[in-house]
C-alpha positions as CSV (number, residue, x, y, z in Angstrom):
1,X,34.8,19.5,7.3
2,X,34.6,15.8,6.0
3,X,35.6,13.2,9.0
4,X,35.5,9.6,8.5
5,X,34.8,7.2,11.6
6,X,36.3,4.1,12.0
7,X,35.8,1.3,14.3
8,X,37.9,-1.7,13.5
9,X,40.3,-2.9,16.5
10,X,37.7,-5.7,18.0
11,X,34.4,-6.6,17.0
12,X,31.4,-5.0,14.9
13,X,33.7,-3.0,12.4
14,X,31.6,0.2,11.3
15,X,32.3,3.5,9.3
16,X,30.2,6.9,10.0
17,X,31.0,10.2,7.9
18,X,30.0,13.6,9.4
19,X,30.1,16.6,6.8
20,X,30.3,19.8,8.3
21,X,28.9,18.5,11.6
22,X,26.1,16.5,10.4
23,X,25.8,12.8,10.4
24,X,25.6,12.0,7.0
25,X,26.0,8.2,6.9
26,X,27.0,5.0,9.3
27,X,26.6,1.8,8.3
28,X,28.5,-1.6,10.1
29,X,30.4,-3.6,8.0
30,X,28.5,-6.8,8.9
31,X,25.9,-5.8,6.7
32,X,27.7,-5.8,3.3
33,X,30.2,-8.7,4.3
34,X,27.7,-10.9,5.8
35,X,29.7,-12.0,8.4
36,X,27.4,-12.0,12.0
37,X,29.7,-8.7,13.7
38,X,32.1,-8.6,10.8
39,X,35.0,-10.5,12.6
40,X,35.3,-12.2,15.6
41,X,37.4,-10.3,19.0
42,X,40.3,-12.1,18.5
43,X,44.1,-10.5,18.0
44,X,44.4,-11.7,14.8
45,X,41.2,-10.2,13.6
46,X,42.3,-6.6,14.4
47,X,44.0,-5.5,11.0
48,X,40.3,-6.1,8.8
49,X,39.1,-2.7,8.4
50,X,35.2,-1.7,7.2
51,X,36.8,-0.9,3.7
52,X,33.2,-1.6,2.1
53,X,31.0,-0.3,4.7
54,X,33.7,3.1,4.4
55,X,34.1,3.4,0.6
56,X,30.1,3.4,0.8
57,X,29.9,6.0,3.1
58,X,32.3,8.1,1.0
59,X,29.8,7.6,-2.6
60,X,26.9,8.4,-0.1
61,X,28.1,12.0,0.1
62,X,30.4,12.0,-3.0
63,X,33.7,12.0,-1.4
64,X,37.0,10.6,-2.4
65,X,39.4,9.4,0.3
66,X,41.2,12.4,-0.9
67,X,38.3,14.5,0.3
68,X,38.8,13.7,3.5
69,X,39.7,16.2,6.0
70,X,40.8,13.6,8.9
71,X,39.6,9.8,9.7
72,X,39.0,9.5,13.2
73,X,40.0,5.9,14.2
74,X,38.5,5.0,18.1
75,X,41.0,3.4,19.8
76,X,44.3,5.2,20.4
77,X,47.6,2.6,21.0
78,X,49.5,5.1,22.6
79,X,47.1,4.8,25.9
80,X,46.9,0.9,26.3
81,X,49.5,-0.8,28.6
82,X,50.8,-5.1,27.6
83,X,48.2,-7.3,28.3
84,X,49.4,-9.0,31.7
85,X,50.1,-5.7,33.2
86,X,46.1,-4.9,33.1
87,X,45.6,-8.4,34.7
88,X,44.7,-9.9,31.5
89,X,45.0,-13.6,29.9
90,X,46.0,-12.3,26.5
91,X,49.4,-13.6,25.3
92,X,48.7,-12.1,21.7
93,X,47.5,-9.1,22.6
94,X,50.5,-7.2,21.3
95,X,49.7,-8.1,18.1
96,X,46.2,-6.1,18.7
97,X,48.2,-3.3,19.9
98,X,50.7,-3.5,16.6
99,X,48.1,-3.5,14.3
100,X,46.1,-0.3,15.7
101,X,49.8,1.4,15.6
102,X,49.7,0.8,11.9
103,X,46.2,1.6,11.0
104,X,47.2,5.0,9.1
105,X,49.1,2.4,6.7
106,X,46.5,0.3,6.4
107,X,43.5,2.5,6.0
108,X,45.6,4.4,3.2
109,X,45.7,0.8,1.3
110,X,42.0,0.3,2.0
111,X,41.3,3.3,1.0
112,X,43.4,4.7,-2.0
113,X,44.0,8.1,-2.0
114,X,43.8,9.1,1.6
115,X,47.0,10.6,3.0
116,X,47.9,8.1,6.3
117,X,48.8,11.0,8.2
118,X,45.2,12.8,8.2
119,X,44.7,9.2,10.7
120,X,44.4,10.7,14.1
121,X,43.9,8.1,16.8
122,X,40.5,8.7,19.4
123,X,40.5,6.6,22.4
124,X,38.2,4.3,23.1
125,X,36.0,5.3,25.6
126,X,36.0,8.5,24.6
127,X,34.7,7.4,21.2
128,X,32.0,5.3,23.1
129,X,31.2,9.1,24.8
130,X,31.1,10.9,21.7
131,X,28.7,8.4,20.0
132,X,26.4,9.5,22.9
133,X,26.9,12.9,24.2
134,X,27.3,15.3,21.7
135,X,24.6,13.7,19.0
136,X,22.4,13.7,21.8
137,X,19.5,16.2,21.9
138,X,20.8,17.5,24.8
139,X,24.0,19.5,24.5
140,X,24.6,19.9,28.7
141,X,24.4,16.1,29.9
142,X,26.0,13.5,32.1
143,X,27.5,10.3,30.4
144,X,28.4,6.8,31.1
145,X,29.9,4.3,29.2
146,X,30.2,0.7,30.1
147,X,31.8,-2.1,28.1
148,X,34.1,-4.7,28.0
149,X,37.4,-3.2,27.5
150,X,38.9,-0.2,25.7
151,X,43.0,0.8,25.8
152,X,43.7,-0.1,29.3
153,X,39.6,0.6,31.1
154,X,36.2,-0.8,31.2
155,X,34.6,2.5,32.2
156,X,33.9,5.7,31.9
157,X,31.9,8.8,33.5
158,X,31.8,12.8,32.8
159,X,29.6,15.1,31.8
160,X,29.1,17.3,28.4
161,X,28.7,21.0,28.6
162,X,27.8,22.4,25.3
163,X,29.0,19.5,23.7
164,X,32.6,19.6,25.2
165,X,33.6,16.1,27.4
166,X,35.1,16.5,30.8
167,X,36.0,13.0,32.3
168,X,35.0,12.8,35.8
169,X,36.1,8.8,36.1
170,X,37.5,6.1,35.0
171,X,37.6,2.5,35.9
172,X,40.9,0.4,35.0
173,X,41.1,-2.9,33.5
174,X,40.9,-5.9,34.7
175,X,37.4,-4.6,36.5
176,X,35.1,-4.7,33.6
177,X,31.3,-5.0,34.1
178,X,31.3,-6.2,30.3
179,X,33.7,-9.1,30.8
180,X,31.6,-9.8,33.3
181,X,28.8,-10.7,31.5
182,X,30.8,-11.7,28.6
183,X,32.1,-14.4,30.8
184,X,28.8,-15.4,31.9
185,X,27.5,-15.8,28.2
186,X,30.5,-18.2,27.6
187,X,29.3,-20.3,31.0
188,X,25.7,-20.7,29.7
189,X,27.0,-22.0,26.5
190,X,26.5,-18.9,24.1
191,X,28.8,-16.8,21.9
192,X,30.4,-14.2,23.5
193,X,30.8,-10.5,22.5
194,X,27.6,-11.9,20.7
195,X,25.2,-13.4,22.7
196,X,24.7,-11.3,25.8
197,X,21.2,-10.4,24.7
198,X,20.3,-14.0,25.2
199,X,21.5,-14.3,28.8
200,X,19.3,-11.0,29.5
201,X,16.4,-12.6,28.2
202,X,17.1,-16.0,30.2
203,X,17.5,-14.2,33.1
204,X,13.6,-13.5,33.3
205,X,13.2,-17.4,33.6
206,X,15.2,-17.5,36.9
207,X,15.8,-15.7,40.5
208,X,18.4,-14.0,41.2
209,X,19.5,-16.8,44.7
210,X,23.0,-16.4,43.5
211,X,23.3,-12.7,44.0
212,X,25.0,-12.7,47.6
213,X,27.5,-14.7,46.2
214,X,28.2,-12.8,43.0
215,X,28.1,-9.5,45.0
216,X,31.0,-10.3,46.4
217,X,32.8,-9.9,43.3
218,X,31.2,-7.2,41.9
219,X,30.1,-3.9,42.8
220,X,30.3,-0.3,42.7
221,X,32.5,1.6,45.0
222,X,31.8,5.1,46.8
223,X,33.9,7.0,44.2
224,X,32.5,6.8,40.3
225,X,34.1,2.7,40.0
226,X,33.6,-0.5,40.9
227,X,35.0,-3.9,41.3
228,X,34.4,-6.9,38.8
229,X,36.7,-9.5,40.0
230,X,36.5,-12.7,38.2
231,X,33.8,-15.1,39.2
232,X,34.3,-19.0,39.8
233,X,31.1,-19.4,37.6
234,X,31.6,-23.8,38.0
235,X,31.5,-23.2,41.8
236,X,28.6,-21.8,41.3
237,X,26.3,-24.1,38.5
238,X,27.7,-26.2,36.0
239,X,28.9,-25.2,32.3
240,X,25.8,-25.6,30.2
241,X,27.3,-26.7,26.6
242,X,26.4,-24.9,23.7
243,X,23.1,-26.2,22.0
244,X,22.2,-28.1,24.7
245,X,19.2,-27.5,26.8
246,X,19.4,-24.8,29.9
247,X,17.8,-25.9,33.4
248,X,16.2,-23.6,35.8
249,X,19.9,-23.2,37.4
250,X,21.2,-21.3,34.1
251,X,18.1,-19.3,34.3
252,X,19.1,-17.9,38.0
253,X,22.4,-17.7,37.4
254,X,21.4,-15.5,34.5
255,X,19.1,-13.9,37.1
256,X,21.5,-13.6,39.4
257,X,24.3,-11.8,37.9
258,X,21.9,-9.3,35.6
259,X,20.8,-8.7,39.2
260,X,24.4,-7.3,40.2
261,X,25.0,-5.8,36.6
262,X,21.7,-3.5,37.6
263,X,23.1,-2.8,40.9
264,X,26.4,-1.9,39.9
265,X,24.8,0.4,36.9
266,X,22.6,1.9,39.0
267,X,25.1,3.0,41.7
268,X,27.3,4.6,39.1
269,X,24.7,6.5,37.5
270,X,23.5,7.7,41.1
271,X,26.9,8.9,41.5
272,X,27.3,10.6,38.2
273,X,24.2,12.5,38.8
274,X,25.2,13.5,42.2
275,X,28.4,15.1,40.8
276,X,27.1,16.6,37.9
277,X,23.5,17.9,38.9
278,X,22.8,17.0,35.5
279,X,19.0,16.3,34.1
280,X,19.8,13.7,31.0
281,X,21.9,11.0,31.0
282,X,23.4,9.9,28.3
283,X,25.1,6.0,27.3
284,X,27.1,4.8,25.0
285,X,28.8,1.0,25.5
286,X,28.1,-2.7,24.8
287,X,26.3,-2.7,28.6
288,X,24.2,0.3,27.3
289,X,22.3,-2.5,25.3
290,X,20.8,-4.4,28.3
291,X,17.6,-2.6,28.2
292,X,16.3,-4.0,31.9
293,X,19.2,-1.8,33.3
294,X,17.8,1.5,31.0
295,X,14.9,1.1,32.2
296,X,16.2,0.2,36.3
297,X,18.4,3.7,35.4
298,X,14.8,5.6,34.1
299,X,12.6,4.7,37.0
300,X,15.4,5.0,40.0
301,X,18.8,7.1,39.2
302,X,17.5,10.4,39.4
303,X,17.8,11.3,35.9
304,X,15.0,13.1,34.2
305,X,15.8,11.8,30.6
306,X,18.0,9.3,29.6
307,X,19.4,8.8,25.9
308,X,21.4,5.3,24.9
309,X,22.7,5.8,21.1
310,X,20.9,2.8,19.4
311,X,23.9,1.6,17.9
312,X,26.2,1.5,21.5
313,X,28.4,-1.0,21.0
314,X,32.0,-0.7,19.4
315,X,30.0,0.0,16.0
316,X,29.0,3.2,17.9
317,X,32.5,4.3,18.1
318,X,32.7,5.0,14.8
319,X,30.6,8.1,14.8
320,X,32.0,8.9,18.0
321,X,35.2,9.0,17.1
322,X,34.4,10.9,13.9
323,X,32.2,13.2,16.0
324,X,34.7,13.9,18.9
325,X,37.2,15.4,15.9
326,X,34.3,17.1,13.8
327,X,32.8,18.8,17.1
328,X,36.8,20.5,17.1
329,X,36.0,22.8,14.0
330,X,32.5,22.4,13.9
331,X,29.2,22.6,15.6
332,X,27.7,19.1,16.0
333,X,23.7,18.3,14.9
334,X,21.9,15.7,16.7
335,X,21.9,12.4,15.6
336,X,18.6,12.4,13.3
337,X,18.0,8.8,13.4
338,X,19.2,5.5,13.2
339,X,18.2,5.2,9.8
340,X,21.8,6.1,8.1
341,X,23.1,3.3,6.3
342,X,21.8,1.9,2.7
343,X,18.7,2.8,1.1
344,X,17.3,1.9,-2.7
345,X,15.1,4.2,-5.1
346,X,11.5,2.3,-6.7
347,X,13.3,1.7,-9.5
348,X,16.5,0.4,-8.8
349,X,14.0,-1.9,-6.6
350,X,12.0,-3.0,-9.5
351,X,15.5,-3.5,-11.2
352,X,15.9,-6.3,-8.5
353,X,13.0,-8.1,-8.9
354,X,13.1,-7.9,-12.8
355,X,16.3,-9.3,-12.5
356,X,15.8,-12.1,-9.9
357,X,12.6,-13.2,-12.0
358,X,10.0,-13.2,-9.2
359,X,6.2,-12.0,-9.5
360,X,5.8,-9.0,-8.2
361,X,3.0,-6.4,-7.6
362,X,3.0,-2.6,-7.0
363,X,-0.5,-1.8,-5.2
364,X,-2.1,1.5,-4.5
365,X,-0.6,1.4,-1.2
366,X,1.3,-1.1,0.2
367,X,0.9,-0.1,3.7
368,X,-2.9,-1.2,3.6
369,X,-1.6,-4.7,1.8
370,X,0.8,-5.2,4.5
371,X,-2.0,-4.6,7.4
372,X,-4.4,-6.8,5.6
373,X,-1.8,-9.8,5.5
374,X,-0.7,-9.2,9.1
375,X,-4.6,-9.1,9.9
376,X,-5.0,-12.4,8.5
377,X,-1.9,-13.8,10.5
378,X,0.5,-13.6,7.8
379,X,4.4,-12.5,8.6
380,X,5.9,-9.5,6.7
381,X,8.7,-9.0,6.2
382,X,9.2,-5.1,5.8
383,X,12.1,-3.8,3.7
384,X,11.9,0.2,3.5
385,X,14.4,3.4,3.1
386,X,17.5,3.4,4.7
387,X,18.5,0.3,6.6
388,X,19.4,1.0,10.3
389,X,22.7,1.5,12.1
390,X,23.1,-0.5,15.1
391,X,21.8,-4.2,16.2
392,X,17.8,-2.9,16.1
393,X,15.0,-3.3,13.4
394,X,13.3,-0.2,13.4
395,X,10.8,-0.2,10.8
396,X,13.3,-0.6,7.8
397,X,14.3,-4.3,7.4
398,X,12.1,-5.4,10.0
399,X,10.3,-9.3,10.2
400,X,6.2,-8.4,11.3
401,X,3.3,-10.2,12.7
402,X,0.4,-10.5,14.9
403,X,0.7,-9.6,18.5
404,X,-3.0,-11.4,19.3
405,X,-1.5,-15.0,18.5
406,X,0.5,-16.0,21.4
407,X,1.6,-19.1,19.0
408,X,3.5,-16.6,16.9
409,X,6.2,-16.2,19.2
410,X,7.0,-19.6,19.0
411,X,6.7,-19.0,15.6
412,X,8.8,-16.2,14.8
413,X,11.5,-17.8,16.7
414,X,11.3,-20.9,14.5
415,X,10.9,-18.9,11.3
416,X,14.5,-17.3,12.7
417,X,15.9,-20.8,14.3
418,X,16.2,-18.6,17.2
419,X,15.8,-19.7,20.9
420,X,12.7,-20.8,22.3
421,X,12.9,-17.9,25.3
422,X,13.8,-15.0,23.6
423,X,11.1,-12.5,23.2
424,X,10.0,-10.2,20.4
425,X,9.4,-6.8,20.7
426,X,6.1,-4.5,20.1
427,X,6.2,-1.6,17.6
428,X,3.3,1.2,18.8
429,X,2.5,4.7,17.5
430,X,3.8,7.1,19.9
431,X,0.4,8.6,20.5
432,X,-1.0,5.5,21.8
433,X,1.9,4.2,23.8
434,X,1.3,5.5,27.1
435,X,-1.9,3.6,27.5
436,X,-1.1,0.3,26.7
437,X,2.9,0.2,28.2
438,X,4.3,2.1,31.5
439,X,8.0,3.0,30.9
440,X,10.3,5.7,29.2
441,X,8.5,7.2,26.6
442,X,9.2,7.8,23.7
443,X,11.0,4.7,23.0
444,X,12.0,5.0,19.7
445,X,15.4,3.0,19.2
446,X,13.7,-0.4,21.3
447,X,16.2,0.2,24.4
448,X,13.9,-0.2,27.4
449,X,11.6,-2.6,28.6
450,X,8.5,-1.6,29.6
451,X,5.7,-3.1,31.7
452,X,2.3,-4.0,30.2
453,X,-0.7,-3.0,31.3
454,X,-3.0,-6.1,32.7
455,X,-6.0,-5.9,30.4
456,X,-3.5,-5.6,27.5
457,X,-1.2,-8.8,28.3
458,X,-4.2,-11.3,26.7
459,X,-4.9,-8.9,24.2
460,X,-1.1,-8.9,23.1
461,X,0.4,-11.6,24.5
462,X,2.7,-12.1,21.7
463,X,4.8,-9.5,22.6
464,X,4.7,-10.0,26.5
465,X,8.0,-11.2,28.3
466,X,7.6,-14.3,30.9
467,X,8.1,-11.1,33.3
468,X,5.6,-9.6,31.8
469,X,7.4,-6.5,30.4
470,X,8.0,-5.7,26.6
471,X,11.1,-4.1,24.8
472,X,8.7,-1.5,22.9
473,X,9.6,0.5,19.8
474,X,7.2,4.2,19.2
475,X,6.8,5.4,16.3
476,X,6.5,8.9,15.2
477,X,3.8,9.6,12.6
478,X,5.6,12.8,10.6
479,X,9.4,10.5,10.8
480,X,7.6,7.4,9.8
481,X,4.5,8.2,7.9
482,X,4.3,4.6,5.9
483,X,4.8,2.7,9.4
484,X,2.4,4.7,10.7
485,X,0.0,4.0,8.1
486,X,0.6,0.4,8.1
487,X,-0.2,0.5,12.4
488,X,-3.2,2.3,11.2
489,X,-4.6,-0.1,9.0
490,X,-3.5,-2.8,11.4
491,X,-5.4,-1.7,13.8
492,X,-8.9,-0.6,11.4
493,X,-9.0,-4.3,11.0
494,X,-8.1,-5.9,14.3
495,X,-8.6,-3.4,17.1
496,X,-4.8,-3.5,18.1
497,X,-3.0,-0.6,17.7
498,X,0.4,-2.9,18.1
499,X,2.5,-5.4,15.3
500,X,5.3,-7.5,16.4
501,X,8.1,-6.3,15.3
502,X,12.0,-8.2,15.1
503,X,14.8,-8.3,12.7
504,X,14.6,-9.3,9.3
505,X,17.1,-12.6,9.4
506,X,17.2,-15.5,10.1
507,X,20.0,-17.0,13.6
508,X,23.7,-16.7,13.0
509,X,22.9,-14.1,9.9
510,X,23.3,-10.0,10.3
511,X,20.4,-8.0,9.3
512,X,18.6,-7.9,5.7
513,X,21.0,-4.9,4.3
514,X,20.1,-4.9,0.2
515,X,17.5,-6.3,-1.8
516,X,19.3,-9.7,-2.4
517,X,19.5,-10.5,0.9
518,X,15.8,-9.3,1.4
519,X,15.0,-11.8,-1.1
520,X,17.3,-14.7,0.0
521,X,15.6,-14.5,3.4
522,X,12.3,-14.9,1.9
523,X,13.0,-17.5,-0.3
524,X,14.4,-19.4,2.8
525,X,11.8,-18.2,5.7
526,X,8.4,-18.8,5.9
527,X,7.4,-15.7,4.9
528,X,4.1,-14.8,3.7
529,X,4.7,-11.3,2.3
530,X,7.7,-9.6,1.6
531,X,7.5,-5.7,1.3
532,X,10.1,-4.1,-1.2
533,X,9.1,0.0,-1.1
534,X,6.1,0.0,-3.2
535,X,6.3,-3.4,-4.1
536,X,4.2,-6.7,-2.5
537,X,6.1,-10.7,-3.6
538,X,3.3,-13.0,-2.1
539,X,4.7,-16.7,-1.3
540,X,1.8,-18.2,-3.0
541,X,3.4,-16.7,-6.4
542,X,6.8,-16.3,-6.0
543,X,6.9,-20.5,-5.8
544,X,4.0,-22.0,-7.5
């Protein structure tokens, strides 16, 4: 059975195919449009579809639309109520609603060939569930998903018993932990449905003073919800305007609310485990992205394990949509990795360089010439086998450096034009993890943050959060054997077993995806090395 996932209603549009109950390819449309989250969350945004990012999943496994046995689409019209009557400020909202009504039509234009009526409609949140649950490794498991907004919820809980979903509760819109924190990001003068990331990171900066106040519009209840009224945020500190500089007042704001995000989390995930006896918890959901909640839900929910799908937010719905109809015929695999979108052969990569007239070099092994320019405080940039699904570098289009340099923060995040308080993460092999950082391990898909051991803060301190915490990334020698090589060498010549590790692109711009924008980036970055499969382009050469 051939399903096609699509995610396309609000933000981060994203196809996944699953062929006889394996997940054979995802990939978010960002990353061949090069638009930052394909579109922006706005009404009159919700009838582009991931036609590029789906007819690419369909050559991966040599499909025709034709070929298709359904397309799973993860939102389902039928469900949501008008705007004002979920207490929201929307006065074109209908015009969202029309266009996921007439999706079948417009997926059989994008996609010439399909029959509309093989289009069968997956709500939201249980798209969000199925992205998590069922691809898990663990086919009996609770799960939570958090987000802004789906049909007409925010929210919801249950539990997966060999891979089948019974919802255990719900929480109904307007009360949305997501908006919440949306609605902070717009306050601090960031994008929203796009920046949250940075508020979690600014949060570190500040203390939480405001939290007395902001509990008393938010917080879990006694039955599986919560309430997430909205928040007079200029009662509280003044606007900070976009670009402009934040004072220690945005920082505990920032602290302030993550605070009652954590809180909230935490109490629904106690609850969850309390009426399900469950071991693992899974998450799926734009909220699932705030790693310092993970990890809050690791040390103190009761959960043994807990799995977030890297790519949780509404591009995550895509494979859960196309895995809640697959699982209904067939027997679902684990999500093998994130690694499922684009990937290029040597030779089609020496085709790109050829073409874009650039010295190249193809050395005996380019793991080793990577370590010794990282050694030597160069940045990499690191562009290898399939490109990753979800908003994580994980080894595949991934910017590198020095952990010992505590200058190369600052300059990583100018070599980005990124903001001068945002971290950057640690990439470890798995083996050596537990002695350096205390947290959930294995952390393979960078969704925790982890606290650092003392002796290991000035030997790293490039990778150490203002908290003194790091979002780390394992690795696992037999997935990731050239990684692993690379770490290797790294650390034959330093002593340090760690890289730094962030995306390959530069602020504003999605992820490296192909080898053009591999190369644009390094003709526009300060970039000492750039890493195409076998093949090394040195700046020195490339522009002399």
């Amino acid at each position: 059975m051939h399903v096609l996932g699509i995610n396309a209603l609000f933000h981060d549009p994203a196809a996944a195919l699953i062929t006889d109950g394996r997940v054979v390819a995802a990939a978010e449309e960002e990353r061949f449009s090069r638009r930052k989250h394909g579109k922006r969350p706005v009404p009159f945004s919700a009838w582009e579809l991931p036609g590029q990012s789906a007819r690419w999943c369909l050559e991966q496994a040599g499909l025709a639309p034709c070929d298709l046995d359904a397309v799973a689409y993860s939102y389902d019209p039928a469900l949501a109520r008008p705007a004002e009557h979920m207490g929201l400020h929307d006065p074109w909202d209908h015009l969202r609603q029309e266009y996921a009504r007439q999706a079948p039509q417009f997926l059989a234009e994008a996609l010439p060939g399909l029959d509309p009526a093989k289009v069968r409609f997956v709500p939201h949140h249980v798209a969000h569930a199925a992205s998590a649950g069922p691809v898990s490794p663990y086919p009996d498991c609770a799960v939570l998903v958090l987000d802004g907004r789906g049909e007409c919820g925010s929210h919801l809980a249950g539990r997966y018993t060999n891979r089948e979903l019974t919802v255990l509760a719900t929480q109904q819109l307007p009360h949305s932990l997501g908006l919440f924190y949306e609605d902070l990001t717009d306050h601090l003068g960031f994008l929203r449905s796009s920046d949250e990331f940075k508020v979690m990171a600014l949060a570190s900066y500040g203390t939480p003073r405001f939290a007395d106040r902001l509990r008393a519009y938010v917080h879990a209840d006694d039955r599986g919800g919560f309430t997430a009224r909205p928040v007079p945020w200029p009662d509280l500190v003044p606007a900070r305007r976009a670009g402009g500089d934040w004072s220690q007042d945005h920082a505990d704001l920032a602290a302030s609310a993550q605070l009652c995000l954590e809180e909230a989390v935490l109490a629904l995930a106690r609850w969850l485990r309390e009426h399900t006896g469950e071991e693992a918890l899974t998450m799926a959901g734009g909220v699932a992205l705030n790693c310092v909640a993970n990890t809050r839900l690791w040390r103190e929910s009761g959960f043994r394990h807990v799995w977030v799908q890297p790519a949780a937010g509404d591009a995550g719905t895509a494979l859960g949509a196309a895995a809640h109809v697959a699982g209904q015929k067939d027997a679902l695999e684990p999500m093998p990795t994130a690694a499922l979108g684009r990937g290029w052969s040597d030779a089609e990569l020496r085709t790109w360089l050829e073409r874009a007239a650039v010295p190249y070099e193809e050395p005996d092994d380019i793991a080793e010439t990577a370590a010794q320019v990282l050694a030597e405080d160069g940045i990499v940039g690191w562009f290898q086998g399939r490109s990753e699904y979800g908003p994580r570098a994980l080894g595949h289009r991934s910017l590198l450096a020095h952990p010992g340099r505590a200058a190369n923060l600052e300059r990583l995040n100018a070599v980005k034009g990124r903001e001068e308080f945002r971290p950057v993460a640690p990439m470890v092999l798995a083996e050596r993890a537990a002695g350096i950082f205390d947290g959930p391990l294995p952390s393979p898909h960078m969704l925790f943050v982890h606290r650092v051991a003392g002796d290991w803060k000035a030997r790293i301190p490039a990778v150490v959060h203002v908290d003194g915490t790091a979002r780390v990334q394992t690795v696992d020698r037999a997935q990731e054997p050239l990684v692993a090589r690379m770490l290797d060498g790294f650390e034959r010549r330093t002593g340090l077993p760690v890289v730094v590790n962030t995306s390959l692109n530069t602020a504003g711009r999605p992820m490296v995806d192909d080898p053009r924008d591999a190369l644009e980036c390094f003709g526009s970055a300060p970039v000492d090395l750039l890493v195409l499969g076998p093949f090394a382009v040195r700046r020195g050469r490339a522009f002399a």
